[in-house]
TIRO-2110 file (N, C-alpha, C; in Angstrom, 1 decimal):
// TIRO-2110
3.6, 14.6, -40.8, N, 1, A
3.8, 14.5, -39.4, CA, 1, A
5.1, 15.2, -39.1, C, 1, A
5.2, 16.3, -38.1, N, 2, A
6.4, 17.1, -37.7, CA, 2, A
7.3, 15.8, -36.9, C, 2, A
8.6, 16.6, -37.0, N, 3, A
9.6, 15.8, -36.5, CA, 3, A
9.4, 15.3, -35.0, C, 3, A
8.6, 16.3, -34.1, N, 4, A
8.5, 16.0, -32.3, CA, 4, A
7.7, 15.0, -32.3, C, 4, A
6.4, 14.8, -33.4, N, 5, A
5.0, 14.3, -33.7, CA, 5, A
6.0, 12.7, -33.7, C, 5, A
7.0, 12.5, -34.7, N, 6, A
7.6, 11.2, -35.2, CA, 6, A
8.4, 10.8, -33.8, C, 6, A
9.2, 11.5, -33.4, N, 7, A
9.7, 11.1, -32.2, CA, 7, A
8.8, 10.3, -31.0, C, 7, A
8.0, 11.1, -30.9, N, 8, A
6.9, 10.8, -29.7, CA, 8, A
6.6, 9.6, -29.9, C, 8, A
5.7, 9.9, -31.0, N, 9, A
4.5, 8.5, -32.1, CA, 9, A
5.7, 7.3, -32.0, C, 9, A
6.8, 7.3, -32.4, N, 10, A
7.4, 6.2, -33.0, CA, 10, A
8.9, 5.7, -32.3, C, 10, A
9.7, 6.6, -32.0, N, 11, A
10.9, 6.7, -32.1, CA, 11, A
11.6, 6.4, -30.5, C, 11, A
10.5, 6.9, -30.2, N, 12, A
11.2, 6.5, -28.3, CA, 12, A
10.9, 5.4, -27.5, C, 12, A
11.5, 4.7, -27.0, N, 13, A
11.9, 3.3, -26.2, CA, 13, A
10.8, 3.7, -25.1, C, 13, A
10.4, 4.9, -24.8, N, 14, A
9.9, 5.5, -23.3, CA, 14, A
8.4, 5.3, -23.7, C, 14, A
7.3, 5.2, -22.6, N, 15, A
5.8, 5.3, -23.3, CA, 15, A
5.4, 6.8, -23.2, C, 15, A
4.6, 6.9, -23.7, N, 16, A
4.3, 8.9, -23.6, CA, 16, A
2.7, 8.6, -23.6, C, 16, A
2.2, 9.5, -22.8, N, 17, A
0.7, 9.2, -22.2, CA, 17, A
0.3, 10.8, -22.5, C, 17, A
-0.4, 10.9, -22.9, N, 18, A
-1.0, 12.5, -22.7, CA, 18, A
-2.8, 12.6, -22.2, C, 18, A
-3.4, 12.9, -21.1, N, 19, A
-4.6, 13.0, -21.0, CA, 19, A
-5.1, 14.3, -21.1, C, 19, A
-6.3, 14.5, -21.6, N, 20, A
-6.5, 16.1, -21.5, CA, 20, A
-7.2, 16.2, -20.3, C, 20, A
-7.8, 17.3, -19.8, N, 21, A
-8.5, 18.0, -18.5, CA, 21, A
-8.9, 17.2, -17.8, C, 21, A
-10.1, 16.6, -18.9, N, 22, A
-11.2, 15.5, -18.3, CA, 22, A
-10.3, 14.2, -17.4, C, 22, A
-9.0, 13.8, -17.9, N, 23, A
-8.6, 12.1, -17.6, CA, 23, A
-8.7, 11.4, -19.1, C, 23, A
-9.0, 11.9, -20.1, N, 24, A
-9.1, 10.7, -21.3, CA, 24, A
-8.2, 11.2, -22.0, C, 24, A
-7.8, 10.1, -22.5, N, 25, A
-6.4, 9.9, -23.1, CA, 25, A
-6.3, 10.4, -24.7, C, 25, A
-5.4, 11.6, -24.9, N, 26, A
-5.5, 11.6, -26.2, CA, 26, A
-4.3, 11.6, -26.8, C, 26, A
-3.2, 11.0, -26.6, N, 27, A
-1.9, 10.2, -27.1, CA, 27, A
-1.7, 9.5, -26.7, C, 27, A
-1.2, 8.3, -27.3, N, 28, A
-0.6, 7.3, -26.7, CA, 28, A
0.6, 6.7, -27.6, C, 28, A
1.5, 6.8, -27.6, N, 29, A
2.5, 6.0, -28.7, CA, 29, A
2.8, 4.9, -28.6, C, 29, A
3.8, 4.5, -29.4, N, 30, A
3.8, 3.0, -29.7, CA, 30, A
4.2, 2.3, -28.6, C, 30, A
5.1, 3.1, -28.0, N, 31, A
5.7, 2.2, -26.8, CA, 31, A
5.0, 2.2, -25.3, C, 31, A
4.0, 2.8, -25.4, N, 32, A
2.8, 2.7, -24.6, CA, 32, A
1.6, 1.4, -25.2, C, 32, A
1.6, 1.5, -26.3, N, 33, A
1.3, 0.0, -27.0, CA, 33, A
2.1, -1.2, -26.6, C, 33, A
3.3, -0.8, -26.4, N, 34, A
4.2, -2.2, -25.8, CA, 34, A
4.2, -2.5, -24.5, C, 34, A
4.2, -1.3, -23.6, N, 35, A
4.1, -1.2, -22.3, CA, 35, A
2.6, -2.2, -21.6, C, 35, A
1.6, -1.5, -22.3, N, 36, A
0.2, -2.1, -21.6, CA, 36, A
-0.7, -2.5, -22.1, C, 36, A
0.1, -3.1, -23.8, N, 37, A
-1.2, -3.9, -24.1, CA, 37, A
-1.9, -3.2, -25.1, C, 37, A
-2.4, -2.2, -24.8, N, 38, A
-3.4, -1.2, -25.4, CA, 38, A
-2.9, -0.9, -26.9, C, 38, A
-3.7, -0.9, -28.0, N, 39, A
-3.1, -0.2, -29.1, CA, 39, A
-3.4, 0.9, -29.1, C, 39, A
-3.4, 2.4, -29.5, N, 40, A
-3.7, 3.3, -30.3, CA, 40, A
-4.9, 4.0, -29.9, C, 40, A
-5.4, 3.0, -31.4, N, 41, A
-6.9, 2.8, -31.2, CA, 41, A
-8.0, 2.7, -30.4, C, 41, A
-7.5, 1.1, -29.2, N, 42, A
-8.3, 1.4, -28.0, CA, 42, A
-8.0, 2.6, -27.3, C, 42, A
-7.1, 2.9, -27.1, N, 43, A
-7.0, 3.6, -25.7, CA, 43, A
-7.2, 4.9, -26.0, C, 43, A
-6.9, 5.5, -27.0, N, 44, A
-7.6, 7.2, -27.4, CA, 44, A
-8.5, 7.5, -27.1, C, 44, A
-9.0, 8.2, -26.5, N, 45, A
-10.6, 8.5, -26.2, CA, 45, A
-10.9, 7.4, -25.0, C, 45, A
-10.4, 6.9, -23.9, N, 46, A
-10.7, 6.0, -23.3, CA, 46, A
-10.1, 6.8, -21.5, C, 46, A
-10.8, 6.5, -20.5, N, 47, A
-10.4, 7.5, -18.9, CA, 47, A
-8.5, 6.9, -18.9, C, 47, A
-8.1, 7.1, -18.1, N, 48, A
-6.6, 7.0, -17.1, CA, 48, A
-7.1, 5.6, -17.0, C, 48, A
-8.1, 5.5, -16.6, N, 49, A
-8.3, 4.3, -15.7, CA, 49, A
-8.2, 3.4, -16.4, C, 49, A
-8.0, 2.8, -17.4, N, 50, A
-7.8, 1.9, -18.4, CA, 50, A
-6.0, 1.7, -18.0, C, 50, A
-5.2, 2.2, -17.3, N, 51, A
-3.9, 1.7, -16.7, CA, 51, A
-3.9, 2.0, -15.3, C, 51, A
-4.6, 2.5, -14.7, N, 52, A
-4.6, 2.7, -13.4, CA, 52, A
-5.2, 1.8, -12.4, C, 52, A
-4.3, 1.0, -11.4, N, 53, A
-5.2, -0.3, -10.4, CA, 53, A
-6.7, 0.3, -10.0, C, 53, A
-7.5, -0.7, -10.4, N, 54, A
-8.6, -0.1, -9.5, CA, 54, A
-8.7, 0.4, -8.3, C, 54, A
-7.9, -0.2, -7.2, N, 55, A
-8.1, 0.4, -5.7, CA, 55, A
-7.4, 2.0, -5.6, C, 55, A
-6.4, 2.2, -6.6, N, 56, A
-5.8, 3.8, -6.8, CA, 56, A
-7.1, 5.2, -6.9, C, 56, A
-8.1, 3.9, -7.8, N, 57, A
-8.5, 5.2, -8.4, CA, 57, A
-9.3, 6.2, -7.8, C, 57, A
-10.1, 6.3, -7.0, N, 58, A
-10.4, 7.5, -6.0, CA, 58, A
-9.4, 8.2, -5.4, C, 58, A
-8.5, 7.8, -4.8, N, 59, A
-7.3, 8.8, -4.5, CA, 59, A
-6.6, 9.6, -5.7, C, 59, A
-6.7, 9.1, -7.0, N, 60, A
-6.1, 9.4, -8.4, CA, 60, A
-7.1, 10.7, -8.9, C, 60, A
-8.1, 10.6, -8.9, N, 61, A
-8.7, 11.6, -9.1, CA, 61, A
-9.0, 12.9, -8.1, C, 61, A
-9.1, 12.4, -6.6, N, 62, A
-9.0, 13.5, -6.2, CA, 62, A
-7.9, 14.6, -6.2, C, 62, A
-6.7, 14.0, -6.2, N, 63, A
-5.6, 15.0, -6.6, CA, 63, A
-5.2, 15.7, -7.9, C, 63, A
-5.7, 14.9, -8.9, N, 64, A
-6.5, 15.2, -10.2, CA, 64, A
-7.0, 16.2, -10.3, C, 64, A
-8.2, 16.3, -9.7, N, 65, A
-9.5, 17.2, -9.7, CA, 65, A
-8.7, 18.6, -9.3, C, 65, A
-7.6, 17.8, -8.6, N, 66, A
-7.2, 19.4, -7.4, CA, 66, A
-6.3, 19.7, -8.4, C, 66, A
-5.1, 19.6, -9.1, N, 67, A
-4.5, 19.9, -10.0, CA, 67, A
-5.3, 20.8, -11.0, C, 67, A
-5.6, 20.2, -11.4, N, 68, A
-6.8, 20.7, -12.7, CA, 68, A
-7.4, 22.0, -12.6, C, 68, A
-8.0, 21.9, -11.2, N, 69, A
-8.6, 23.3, -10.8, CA, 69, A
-7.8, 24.3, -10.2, C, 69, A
-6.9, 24.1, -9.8, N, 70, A
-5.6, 24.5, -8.9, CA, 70, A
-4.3, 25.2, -9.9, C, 70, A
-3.8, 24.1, -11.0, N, 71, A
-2.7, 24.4, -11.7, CA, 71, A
-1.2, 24.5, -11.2, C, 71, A
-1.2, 23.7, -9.7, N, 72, A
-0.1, 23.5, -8.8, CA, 72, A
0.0, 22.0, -8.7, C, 72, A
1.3, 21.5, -8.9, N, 73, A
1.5, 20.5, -8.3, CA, 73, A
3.3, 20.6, -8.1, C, 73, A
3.4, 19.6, -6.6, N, 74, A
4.8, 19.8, -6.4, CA, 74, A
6.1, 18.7, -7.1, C, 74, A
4.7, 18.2, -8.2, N, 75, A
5.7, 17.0, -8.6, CA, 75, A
6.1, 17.4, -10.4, C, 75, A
7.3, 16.9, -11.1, N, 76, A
7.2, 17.0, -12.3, CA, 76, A
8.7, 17.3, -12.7, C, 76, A
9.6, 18.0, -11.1, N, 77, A
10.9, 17.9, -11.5, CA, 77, A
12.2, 16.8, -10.9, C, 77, A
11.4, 15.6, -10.2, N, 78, A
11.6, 14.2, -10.0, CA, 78, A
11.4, 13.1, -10.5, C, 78, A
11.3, 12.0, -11.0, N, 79, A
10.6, 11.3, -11.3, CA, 79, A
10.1, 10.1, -10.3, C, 79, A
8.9, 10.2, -10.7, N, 80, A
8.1, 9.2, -10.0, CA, 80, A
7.9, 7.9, -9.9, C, 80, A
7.5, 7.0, -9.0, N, 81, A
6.9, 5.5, -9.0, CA, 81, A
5.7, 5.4, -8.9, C, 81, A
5.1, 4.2, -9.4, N, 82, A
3.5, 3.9, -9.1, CA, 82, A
3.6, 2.5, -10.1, C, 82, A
2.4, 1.5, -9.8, N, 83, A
1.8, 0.6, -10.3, CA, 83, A
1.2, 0.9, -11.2, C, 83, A
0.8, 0.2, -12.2, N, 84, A
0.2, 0.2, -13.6, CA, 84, A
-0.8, -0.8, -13.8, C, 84, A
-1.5, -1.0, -14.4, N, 85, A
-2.0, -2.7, -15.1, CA, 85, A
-1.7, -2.3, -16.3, C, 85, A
-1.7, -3.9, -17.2, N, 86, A
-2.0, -4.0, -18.3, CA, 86, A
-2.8, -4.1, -19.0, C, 86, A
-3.0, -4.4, -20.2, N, 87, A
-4.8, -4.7, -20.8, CA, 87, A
-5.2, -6.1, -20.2, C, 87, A
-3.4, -7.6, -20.2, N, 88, A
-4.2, -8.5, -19.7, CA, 88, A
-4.4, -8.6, -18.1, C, 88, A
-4.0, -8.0, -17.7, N, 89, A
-4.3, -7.2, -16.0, CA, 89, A
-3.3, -7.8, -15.5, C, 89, A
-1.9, -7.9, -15.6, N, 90, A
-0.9, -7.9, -14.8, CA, 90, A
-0.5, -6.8, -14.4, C, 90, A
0.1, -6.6, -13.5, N, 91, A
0.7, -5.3, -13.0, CA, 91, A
2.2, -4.6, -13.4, C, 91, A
2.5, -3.4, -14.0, N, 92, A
3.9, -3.0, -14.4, CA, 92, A
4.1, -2.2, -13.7, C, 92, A
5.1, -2.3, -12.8, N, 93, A
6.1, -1.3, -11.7, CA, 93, A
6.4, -0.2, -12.6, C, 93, A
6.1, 1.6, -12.8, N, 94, A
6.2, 2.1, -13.4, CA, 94, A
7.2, 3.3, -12.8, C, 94, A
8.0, 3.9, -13.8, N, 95, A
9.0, 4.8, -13.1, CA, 95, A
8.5, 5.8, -14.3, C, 95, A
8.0, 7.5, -13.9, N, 96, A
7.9, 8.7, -14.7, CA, 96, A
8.0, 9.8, -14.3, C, 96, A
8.0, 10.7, -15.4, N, 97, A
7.9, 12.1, -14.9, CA, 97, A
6.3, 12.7, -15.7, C, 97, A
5.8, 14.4, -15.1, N, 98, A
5.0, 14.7, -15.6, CA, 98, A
5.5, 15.9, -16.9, C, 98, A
4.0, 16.8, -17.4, N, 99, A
4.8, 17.8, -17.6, CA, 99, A
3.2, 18.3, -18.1, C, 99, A
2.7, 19.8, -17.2, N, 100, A
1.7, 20.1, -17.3, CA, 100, A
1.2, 21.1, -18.0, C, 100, A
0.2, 21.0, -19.1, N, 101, A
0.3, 21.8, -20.0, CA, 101, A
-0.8, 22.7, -20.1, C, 101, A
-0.6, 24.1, -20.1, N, 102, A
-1.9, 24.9, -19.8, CA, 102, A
-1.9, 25.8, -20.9, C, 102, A
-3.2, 26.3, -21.0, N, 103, A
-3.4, 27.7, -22.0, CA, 103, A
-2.5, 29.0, -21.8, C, 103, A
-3.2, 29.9, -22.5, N, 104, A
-2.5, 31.1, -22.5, CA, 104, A
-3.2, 31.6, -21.0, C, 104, A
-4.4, 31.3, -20.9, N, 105, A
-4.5, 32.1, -19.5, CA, 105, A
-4.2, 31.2, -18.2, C, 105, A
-3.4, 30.2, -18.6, N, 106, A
-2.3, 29.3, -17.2, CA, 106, A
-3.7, 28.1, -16.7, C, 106, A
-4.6, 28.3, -17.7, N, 107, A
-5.3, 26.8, -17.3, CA, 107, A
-4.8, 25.6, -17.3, C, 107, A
-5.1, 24.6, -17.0, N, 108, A
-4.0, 23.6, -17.0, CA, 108, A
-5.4, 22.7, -18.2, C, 108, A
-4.4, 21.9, -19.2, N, 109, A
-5.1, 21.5, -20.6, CA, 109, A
-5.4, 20.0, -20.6, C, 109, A
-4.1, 19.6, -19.8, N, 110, A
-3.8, 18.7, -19.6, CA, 110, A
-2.6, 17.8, -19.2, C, 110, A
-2.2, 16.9, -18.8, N, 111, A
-0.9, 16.2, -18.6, CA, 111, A
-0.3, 15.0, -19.4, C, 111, A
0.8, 15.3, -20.0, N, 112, A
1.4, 14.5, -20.3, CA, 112, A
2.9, 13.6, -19.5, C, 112, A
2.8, 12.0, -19.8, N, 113, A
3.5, 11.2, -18.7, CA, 113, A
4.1, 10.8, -19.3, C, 113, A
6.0, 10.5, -19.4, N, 114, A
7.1, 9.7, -20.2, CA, 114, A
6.9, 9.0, -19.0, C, 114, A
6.6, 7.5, -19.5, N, 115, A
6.5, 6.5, -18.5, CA, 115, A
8.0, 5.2, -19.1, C, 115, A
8.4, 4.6, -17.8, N, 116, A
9.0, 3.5, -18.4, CA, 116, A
8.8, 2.4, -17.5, C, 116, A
9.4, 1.0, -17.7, N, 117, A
9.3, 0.4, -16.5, CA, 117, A
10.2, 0.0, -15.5, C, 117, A
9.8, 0.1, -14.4, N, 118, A
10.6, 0.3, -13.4, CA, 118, A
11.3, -1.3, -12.7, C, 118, A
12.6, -1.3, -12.7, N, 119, A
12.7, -3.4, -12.1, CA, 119, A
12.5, -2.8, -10.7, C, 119, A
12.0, -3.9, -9.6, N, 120, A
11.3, -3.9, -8.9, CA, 120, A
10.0, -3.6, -9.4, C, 120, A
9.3, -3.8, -7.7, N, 121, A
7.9, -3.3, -8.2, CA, 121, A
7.1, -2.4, -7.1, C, 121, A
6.3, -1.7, -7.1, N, 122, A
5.3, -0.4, -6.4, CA, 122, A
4.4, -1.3, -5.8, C, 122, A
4.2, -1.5, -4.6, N, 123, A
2.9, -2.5, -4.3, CA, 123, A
1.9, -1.3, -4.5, C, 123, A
0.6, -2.1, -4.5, N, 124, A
-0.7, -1.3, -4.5, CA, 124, A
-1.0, 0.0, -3.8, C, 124, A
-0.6, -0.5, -2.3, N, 125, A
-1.0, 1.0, -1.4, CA, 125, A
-0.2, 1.8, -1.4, C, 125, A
1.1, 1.8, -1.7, N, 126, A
2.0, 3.0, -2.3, CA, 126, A
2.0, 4.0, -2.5, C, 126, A
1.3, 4.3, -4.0, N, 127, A
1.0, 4.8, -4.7, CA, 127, A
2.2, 5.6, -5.3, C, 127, A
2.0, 6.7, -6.1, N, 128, A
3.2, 7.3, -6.5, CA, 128, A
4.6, 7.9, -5.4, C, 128, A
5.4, 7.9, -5.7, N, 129, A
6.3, 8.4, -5.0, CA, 129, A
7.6, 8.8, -5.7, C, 129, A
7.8, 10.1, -5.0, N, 130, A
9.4, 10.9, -5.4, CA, 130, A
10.7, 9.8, -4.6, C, 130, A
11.4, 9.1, -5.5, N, 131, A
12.5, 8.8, -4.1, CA, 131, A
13.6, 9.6, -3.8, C, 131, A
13.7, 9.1, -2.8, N, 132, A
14.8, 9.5, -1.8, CA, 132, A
14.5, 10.3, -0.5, C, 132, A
14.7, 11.5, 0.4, N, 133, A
14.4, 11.8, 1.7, CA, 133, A
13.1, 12.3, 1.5, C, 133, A
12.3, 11.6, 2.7, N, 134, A
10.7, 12.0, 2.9, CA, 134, A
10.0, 11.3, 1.8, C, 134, A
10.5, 10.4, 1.0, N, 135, A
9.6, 9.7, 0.0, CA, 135, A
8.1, 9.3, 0.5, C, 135, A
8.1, 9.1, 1.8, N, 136, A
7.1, 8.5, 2.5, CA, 136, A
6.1, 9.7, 1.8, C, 136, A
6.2, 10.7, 2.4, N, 137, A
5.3, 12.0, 2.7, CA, 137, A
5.2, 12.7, 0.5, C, 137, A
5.8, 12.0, -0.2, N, 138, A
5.9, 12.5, -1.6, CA, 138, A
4.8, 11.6, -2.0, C, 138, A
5.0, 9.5, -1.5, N, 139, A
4.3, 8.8, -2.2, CA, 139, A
2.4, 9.6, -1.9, C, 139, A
2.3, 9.8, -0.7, N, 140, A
1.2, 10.1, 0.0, CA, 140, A
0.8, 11.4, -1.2, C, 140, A
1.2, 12.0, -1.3, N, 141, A
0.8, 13.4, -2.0, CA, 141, A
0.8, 13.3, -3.4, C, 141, A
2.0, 12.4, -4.2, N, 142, A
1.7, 11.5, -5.2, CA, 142, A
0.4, 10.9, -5.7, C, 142, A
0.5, 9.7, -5.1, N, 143, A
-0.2, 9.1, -5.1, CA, 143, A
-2.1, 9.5, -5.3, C, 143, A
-2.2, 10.4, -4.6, N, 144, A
-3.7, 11.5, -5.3, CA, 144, A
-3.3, 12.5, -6.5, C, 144, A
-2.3, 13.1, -7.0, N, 145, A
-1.8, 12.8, -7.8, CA, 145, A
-2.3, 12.1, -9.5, C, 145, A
-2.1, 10.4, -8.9, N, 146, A
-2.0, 9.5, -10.3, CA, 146, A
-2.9, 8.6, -9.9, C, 146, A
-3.6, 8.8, -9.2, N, 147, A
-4.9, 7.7, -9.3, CA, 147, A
-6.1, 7.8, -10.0, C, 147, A
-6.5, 7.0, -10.6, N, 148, A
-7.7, 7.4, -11.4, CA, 148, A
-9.2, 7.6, -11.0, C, 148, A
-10.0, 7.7, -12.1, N, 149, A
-10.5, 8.3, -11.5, CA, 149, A
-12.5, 7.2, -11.0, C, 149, A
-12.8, 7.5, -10.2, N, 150, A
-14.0, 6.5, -10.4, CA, 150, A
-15.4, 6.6, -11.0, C, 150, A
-16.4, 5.7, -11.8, N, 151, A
-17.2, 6.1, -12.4, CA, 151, A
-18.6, 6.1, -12.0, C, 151, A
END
């Protein structure tokens, strides 16, 4: 295992989420095991939506979809708020950033999230949000963004 591989997997206090193209999850480290319940195991190979509130998730994928096909978004040099669940379905006030990872010909591969938790908490219709001026108009554009997606 390389040194970034140990840090990620093991070593950081922060959760690290990586989904590929589709929305399914293909990292998750340990402190994403502590965060939401989930081990490893479950959650690899499993949608977003497995942390994402149900009522997000059509707004979560539409902005999704647009990302994905697009390879623009205005978020990733802020960090973000949004609601979470857990595995046993409580809710975790989440504070993160993104960081979007594309091929050689600028496709976008996938995204990966340093999540932590946030004191306070994100109500439901929220959704993601940049704070500080205009947060209103960031959570709105956010928020399609990090909603998941529906099946």
């Amino acid at each position: 295992m390389s040194l970034a591989d140990r840090i990620i997997t093991g070593s950081t206090l922060d959760a690290v989420v990586y989904a590929d193209h589709s929305g399914t999850i293909r990292l998750w480290n340990d402190a994403a095991v502590h965060m939401f319940g989930w081990s490893a195991e479950d959650a690899v190979g499993q949608s977003l939506e497995l942390i994402i509130p149900e009522k997000m998730r059509g707004a979560h994928w539409t902005g999704w979809d647009r990302v994905m096909e697009t390879g623009v978004t205005r978020y990733g040099r802020e960090p973000l708020t949004a609601p979470g669940v857990r595995k046993d379905g409580t809710r975790v006030s989440l504070e993160f950033s993104i960081v979007m990872l594309k091929d050689a010909e600028g496709r976008v591969e996938g995204v990966a999230a340093v999540l932590r938790e946030r004191h306070g908490t994100v109500g439901e219709g929220q959704g993601a949000q940049a704070p500080g001026p205009g947060a209103g108009e960031s959570a709105r554009r956010a928020g399609q963004l990090i909603r998941p997606r529906s099946c």
